[in-house]
Backbone as JSON, one array per atom type, in Angstrom:
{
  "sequence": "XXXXXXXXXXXXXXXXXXXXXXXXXXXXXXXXXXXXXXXXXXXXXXXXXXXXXXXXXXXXXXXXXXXXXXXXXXXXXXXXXXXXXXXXXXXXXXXXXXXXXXXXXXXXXXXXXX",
  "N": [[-20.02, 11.2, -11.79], [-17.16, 12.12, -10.41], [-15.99, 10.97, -6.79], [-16.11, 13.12, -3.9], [-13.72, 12.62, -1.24], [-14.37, 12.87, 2.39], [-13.84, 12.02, 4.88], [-12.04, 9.53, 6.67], [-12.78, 7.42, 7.44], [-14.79, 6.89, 5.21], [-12.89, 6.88, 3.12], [-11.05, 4.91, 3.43], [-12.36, 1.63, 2.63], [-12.71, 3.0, -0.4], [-10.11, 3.04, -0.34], [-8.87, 0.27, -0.17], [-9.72, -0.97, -2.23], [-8.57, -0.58, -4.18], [-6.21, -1.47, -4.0], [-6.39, -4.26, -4.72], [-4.84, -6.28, -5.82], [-2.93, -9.01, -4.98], [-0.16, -8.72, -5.09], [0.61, -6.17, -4.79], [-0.38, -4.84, -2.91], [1.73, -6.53, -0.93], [3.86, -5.2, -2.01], [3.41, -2.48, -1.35], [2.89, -3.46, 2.01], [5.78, -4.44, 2.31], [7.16, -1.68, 1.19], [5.91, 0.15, 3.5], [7.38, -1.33, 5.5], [9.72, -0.79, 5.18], [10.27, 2.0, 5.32], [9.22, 2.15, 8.16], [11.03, 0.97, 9.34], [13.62, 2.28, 8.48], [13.03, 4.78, 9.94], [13.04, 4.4, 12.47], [15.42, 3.39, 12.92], [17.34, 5.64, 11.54], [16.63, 7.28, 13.25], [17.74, 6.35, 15.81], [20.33, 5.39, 15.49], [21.37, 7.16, 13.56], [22.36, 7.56, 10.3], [20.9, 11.03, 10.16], [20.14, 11.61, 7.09], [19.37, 9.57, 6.49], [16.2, 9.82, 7.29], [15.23, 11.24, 5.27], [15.27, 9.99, 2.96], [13.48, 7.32, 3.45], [10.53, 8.24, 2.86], [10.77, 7.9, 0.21], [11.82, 5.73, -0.25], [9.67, 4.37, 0.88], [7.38, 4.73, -1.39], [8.71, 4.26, -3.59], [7.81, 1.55, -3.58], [5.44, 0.69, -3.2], [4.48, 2.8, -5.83], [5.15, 1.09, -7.67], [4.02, -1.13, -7.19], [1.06, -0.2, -8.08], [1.4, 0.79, -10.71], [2.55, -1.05, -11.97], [1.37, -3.38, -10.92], [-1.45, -2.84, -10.31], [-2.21, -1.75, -12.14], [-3.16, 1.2, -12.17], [-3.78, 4.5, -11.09], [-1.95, 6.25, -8.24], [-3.83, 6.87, -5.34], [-2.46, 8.7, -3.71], [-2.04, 11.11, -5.23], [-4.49, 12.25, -5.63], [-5.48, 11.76, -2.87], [-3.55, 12.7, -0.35], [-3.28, 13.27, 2.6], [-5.31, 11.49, 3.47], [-4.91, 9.2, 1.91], [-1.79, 8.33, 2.75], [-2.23, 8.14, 5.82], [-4.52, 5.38, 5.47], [-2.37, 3.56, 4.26], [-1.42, 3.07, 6.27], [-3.13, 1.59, 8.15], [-3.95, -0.07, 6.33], [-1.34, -1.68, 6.22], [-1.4, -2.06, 9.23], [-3.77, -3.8, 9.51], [-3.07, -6.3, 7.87], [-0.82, -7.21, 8.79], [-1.76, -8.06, 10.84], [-3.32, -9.92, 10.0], [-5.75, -9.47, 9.04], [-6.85, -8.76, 6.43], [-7.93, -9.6, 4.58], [-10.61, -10.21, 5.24], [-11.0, -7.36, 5.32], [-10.74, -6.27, 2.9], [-12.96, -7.61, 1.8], [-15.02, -6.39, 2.93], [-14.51, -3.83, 2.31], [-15.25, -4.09, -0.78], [-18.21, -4.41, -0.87], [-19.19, -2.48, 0.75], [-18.54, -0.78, -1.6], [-19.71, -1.26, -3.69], [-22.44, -1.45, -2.8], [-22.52, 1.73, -2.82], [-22.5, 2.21, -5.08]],
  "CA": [[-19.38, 12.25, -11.03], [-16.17, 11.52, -9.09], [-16.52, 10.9, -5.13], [-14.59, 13.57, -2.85], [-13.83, 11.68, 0.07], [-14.2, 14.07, 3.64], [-13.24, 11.36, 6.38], [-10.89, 8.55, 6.5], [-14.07, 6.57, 7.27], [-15.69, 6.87, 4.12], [-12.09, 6.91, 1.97], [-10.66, 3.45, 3.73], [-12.87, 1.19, 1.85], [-12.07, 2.97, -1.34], [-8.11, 2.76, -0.71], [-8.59, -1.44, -0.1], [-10.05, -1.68, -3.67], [-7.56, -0.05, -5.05], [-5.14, -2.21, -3.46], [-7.33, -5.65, -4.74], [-3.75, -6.78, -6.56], [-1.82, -9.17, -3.85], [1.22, -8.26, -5.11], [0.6, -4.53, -4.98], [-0.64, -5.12, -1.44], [2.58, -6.93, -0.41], [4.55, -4.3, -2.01], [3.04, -1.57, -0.13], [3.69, -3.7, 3.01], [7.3, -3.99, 2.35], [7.4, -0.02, 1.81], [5.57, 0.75, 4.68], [7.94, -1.58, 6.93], [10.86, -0.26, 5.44], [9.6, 3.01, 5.98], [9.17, 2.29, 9.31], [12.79, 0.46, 10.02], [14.63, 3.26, 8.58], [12.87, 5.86, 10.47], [13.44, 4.01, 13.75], [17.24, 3.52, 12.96], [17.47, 6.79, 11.74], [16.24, 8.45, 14.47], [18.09, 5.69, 17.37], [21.5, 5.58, 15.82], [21.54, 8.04, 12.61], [22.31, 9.18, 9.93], [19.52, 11.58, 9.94], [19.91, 11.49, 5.92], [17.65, 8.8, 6.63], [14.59, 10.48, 7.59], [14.71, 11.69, 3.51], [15.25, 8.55, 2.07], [12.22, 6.74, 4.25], [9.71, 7.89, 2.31], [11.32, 7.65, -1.16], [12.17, 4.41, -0.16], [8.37, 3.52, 0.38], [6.86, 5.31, -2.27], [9.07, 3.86, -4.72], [7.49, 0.67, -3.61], [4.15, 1.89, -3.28], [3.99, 2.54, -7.28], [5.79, -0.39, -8.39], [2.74, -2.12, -7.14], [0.2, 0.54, -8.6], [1.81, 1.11, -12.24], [3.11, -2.26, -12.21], [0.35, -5.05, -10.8], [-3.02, -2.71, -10.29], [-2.77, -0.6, -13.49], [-4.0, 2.41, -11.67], [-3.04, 5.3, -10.12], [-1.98, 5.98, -6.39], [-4.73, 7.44, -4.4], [-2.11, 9.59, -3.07], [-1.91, 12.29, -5.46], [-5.45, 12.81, -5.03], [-5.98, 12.55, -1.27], [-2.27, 12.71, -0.08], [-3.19, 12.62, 3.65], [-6.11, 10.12, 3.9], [-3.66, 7.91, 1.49], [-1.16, 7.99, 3.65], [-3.61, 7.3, 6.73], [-5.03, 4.33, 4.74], [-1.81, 2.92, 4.44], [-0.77, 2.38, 7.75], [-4.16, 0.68, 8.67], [-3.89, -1.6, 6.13], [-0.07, -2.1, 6.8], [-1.85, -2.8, 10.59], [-4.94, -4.62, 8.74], [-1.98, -7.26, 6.62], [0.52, -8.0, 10.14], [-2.84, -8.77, 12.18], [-3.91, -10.9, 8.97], [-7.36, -9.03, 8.74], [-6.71, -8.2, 5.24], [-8.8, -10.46, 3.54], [-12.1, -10.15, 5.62], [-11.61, -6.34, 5.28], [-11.21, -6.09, 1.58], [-13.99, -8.25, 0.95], [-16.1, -5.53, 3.46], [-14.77, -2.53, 1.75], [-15.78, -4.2, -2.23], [-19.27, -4.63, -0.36], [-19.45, -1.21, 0.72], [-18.36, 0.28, -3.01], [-20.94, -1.87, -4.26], [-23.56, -0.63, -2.05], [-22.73, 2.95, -2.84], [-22.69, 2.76, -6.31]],
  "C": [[-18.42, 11.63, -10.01], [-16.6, 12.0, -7.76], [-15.36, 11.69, -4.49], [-15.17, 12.88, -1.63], [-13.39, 12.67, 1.33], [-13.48, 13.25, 4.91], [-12.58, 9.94, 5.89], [-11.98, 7.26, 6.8], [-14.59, 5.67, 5.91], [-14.32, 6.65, 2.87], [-11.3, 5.13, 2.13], [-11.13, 2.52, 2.81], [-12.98, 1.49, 0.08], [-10.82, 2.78, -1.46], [-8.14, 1.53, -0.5], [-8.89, -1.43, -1.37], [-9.56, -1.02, -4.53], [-6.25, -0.79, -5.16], [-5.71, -3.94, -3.98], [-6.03, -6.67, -4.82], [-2.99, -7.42, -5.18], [-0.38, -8.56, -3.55], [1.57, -6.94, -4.67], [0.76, -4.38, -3.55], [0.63, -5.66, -0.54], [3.7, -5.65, -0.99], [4.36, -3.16, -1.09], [3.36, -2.13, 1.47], [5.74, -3.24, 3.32], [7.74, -2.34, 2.32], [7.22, -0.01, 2.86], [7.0, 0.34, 6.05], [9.39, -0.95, 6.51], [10.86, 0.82, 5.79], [10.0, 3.25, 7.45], [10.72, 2.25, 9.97], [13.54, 1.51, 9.91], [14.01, 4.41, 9.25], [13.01, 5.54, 11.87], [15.26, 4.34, 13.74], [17.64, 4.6, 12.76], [17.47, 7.88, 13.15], [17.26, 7.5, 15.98], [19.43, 6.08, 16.88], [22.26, 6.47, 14.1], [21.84, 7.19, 11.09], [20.93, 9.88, 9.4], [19.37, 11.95, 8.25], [18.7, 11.04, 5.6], [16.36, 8.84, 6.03], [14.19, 10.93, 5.98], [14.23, 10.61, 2.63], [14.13, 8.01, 2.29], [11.04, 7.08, 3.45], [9.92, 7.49, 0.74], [11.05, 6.79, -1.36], [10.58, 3.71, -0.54], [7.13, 3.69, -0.39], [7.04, 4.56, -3.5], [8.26, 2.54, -4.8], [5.78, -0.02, -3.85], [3.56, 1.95, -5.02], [4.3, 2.07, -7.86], [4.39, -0.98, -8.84], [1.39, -1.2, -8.03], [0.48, 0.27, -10.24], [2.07, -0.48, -12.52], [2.28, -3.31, -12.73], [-1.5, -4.02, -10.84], [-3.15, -2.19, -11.76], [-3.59, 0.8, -13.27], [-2.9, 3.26, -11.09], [-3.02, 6.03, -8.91], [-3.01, 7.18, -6.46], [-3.81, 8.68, -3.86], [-1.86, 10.86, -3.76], [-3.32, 12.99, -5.94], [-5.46, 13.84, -3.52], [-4.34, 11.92, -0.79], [-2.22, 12.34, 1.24], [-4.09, 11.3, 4.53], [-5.7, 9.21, 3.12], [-2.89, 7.36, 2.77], [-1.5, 7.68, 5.18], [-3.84, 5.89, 6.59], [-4.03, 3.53, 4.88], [-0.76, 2.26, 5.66], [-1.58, 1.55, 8.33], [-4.03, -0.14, 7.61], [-2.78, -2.42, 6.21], [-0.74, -2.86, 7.98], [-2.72, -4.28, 9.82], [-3.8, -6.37, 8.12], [-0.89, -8.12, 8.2], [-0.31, -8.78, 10.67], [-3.77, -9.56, 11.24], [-5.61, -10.77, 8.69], [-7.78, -8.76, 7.46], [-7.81, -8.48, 4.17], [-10.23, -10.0, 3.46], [-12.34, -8.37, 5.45], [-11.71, -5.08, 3.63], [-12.11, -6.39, 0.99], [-15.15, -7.35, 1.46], [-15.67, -3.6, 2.67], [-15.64, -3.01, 0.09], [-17.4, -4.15, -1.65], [-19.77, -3.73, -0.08], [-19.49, -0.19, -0.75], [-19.39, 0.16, -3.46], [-22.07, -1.22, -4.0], [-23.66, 1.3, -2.4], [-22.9, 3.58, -4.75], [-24.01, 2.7, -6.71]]
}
């Protein structure tokens, strides 16, 4: 029986082991920061086109890594907003180089629940 996931708690640790693939994982970085850059620049010195493009931009990058390197498919057209949640903490999780120790604690948790 598939797992609905209610809190960003309990879905975190499934969205890292979905992400296991480095590459996938570094792709999703690069979205996220472009993401981020063009929604800063957008918004400081325009064009508010931008703001459209921004997620396109890191979406496209997003299922590169999914279809590409995991062979799976994104979490986000499940759970659309505890995806997108997920991927800003592990965006945080990947800059502050926690990445490692907290993929190896979400596979530890799956484990445990299966």
């Amino acid at each position: 029986m598939e797992q609905r996931y209610q809190s960003l708690k309990d879905f975190y640790p499934y969205y890292l082991t979905e992400h296991s693939n480095y590459t996938s994982r570094a792709l999703h970085f690069f979205g996220t920061a472009l993401f981020i850059g063009l929604l800063v620049f957008a918004i400081i010195k325009g064009p508010l086109w931008l703001l459209a493009v921004a997620p396109v931009c890191a979406y496209f990058f997003a299922w590169v890594g999914h279809f590409g390197f995991e062979k799976n498919k994104p979490a986000t057209f499940k759970y659309p907003f505890l995806s997108l949640a997920s991927d800003f903490i592990m965006f945080y999780h990947i800059l502050t180089f926690q990445i490692s120790n907290k993929l190896k604690e979400a596979q530890a948790t799956i484990l445990e629940d299966q």
